[in-house]
Every structure is written in C-alpha cells, then in structure tokens.
C-alpha positions in Angstrom: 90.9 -170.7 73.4 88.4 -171.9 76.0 88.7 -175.7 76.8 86.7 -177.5 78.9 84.3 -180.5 79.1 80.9 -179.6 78.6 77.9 -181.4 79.8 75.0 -181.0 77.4 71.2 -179.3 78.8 68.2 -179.2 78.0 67.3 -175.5 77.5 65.5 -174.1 74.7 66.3 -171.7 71.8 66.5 -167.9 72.7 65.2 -165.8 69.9 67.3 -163.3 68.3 64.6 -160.5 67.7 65.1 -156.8 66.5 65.6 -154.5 69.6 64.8 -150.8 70.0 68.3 -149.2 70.3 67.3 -147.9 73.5 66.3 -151.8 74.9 69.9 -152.6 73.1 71.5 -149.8 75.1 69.9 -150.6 78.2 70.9 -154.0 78.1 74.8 -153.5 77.2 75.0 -151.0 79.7 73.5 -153.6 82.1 76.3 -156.1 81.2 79.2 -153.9 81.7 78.7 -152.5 85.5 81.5 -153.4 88.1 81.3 -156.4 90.1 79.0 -157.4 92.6 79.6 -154.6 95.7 79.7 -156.4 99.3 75.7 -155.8 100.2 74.9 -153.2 102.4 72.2 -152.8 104.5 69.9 -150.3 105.9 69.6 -151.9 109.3 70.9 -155.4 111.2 67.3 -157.1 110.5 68.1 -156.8 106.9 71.5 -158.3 107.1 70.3 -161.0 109.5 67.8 -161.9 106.6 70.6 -161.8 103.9 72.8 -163.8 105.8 69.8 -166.3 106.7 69.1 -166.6 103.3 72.8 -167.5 102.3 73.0 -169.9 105.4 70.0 -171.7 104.1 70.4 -171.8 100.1 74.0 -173.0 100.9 72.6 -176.0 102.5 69.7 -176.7 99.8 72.8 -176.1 97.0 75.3 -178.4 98.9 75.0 -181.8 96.8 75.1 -179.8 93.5 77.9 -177.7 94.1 79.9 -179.1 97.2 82.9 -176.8 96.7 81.7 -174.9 99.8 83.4 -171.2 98.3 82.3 -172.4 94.8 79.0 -172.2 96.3 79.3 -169.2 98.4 80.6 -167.1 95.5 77.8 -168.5 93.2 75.2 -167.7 95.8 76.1 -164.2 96.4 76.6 -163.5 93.1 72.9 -165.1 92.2 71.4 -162.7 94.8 72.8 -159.7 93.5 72.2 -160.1 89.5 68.7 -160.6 91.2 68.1 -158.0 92.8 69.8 -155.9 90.5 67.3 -156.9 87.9 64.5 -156.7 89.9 63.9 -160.4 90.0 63.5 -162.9 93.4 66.8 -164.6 93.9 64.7 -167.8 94.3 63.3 -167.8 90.5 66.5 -167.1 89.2 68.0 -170.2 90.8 64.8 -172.4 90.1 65.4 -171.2 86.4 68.8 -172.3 86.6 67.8 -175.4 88.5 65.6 -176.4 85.2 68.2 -174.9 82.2 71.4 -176.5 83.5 71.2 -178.0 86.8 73.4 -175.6 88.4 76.3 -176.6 85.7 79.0 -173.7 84.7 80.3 -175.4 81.9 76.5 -176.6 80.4 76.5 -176.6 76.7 72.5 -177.1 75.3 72.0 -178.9 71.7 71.1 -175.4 70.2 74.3 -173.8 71.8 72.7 -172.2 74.9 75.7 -171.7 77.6 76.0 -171.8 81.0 74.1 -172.0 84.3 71.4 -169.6 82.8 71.8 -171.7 78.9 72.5 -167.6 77.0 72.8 -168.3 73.7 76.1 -167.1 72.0 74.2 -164.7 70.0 73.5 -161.8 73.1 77.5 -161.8 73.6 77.7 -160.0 69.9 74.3 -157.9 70.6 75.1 -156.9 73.9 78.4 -157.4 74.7 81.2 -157.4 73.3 81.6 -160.3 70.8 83.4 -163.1 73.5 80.6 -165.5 73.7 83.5 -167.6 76.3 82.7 -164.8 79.0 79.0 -166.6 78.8 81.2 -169.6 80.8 82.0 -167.3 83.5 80.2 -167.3 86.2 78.8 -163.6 87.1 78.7 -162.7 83.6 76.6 -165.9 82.9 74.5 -165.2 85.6 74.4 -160.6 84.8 73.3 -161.8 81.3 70.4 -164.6 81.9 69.0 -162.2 85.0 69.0 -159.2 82.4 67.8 -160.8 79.6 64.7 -162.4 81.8 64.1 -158.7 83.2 63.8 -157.4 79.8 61.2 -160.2 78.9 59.0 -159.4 81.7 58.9 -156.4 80.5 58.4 -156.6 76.6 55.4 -159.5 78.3 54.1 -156.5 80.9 54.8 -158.5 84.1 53.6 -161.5 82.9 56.0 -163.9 83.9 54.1 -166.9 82.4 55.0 -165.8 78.9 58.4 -164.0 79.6 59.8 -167.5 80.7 58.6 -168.8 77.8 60.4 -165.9 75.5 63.4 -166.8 77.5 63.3 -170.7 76.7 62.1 -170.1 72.7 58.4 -171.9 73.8 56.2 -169.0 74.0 52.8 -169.9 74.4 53.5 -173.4 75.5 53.1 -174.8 78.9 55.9 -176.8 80.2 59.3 -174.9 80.5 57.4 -172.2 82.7 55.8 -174.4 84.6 58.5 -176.4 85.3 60.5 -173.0 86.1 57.6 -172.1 88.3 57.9 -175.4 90.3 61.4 -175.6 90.6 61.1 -171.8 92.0 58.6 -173.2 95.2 62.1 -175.6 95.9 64.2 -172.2 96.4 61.6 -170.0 98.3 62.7 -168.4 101.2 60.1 -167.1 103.7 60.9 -163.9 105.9 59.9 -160.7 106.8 59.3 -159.0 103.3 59.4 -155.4 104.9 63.5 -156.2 105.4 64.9 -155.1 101.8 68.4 -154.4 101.3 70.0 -152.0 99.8 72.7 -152.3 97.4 75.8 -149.6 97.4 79.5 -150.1 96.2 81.8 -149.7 99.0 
C-alpha cells in the first residue's frame, strides 16, 4: 500500500475516450519498454549539447528540487521520455511546471497523479491496473510524454488543442497558454542540426 503525503494540484480532468485497439496497442507497448539507455551520440558536438543542456536545466530546476541526484535522475529521465515521444524536453517540463510544480507525489482534486497529473484511469487502459506506478518517477513521466504524443496526433500537430485534450479544457484558452509560457522558461537555444541518437547499450 502506497503511503505518502500528497500535496494537491491544479491539473484538469483527462478524458477517458474509446481508443482504436491499435492507438491502445501502441500506447501499452509504449509504457512497457526498458529503462532509459545512457544516451548515445552520433558525434562529441551532440554530447557537448546534451550535457549543456543538463548543466543548465539543473541550475533553472535547483530551488524546486535541490536534491542535486533527485534532480539529475529527473532531468535525464525528462529528456529521454521526450525525445522518445517525439516531443521538446522543454515543453514537457513547462507542462509539468503548470500541472504539478515539479511535485512527485502531487495528487489533483479529480485524482490526476504525479509530476505530469495521469489520471488513475490510463494505468488500467494502458498498463497494467497499478495506478501507484503513476507515483514513480519515469513511469509518471513515460505515461504523461506518451499520452501528450498521442494527442498531437488525434489534433494533427496542433498542439494548441492537444494540450487542451491533455488538461480536459479543449477549446478553452488558458491551460495551453499557460503550458505555452511556462515552456519559453525551459527553452534551450543551440545548434538544432546536433540531434542525438538514442541506443541501449
């Protein structure tokens, strides 16, 4: 039995829609890889940018998680459910920024969990029925970054109205745009033509 204090957010209420077995598929299979691989690059620039990137989020992160390998783990983890969805590390953490305020243990008035606020629902439709694994950290954060990838697409790239899927307030204005804003806080600027590749070692 999981016990902990829980410090309540703000997010919204994820749907629970009908999904194409195939979407369903997709997504539990999505849930259930290994664990983030160490990050391999194709070439020193690359790594230079990752570990840039790393060096400089850890700084921005530092007053809300000052556990310095809390924040190391969380970070790397955060990059790679990113990229492995497709997403920009950044939006994923200004989306967290706005659902939890970088809180593991968050608990939202409609039952969302976590730093991404899943609601308990996705661990029975997707996983495998222990909505306490939505507490941990990298499967909090492999659920909310698939979940958001599968919105963008049901919305065709729109990103507007997939983060507004995500929250339950599609079609209304503020929960994206505060997404949006908090996103600008956790840009990093580099040379885009660096991307890294990621392999299990």
């Amino acid at each position: 039995m999981l016990s902990v204090c829980v410090a309540s957010a703000h997010a919204g209420n994820q749907k629970e829609e009908a999904l194409a077995d195939s979407v369903r598929i997709a997504l539990a299979r999505a849930i259930t890889d290994a664990a983030p691989p160490t990050p391999q690059f194709d070439n020193i620039d690359a790594r230079i940018k990752y570990l840039h990137w790393l060096g400089e989020m850890s700084t921005r992160l530092k007053k809300k998680l000052p556990d310095v390998q809390v924040r190391q783990e969380f970070l790397r983890t955060a990059w790679y459910e990113a990229k492995r969805a497709g997403l920009d590390p950044g939006l994923v953490l200004g989306l967290i920024q706005v659902e939890s305020a970088f809180r593991k243990y968050a608990v939202s008035p409609v039952g969302a969990h976590g730093y991404m606020q899943v609601m308990p629902f996705w661990s029975r439709v997707i996983g495998d029925g222990d909505r306490s694994k939505l507490f941990h950290m990298q499967s909090n954060l492999r659920y909310g970054c698939s979940i958001l990838r599968m919105y963008i697409d049901m919305e065709r790239g729109n990103l507007y109205l997939a983060l507004g899927r995500y929250n339950g307030s599609r079609g209304r204005a503020e929960y994206p745009n505060a997404v949006l804003a908090a996103w600008k806080k956790w840009e990093f600027q580099d040379d885009p033509a660096n991307t890294p590749v990621l392999t299990q070692k």
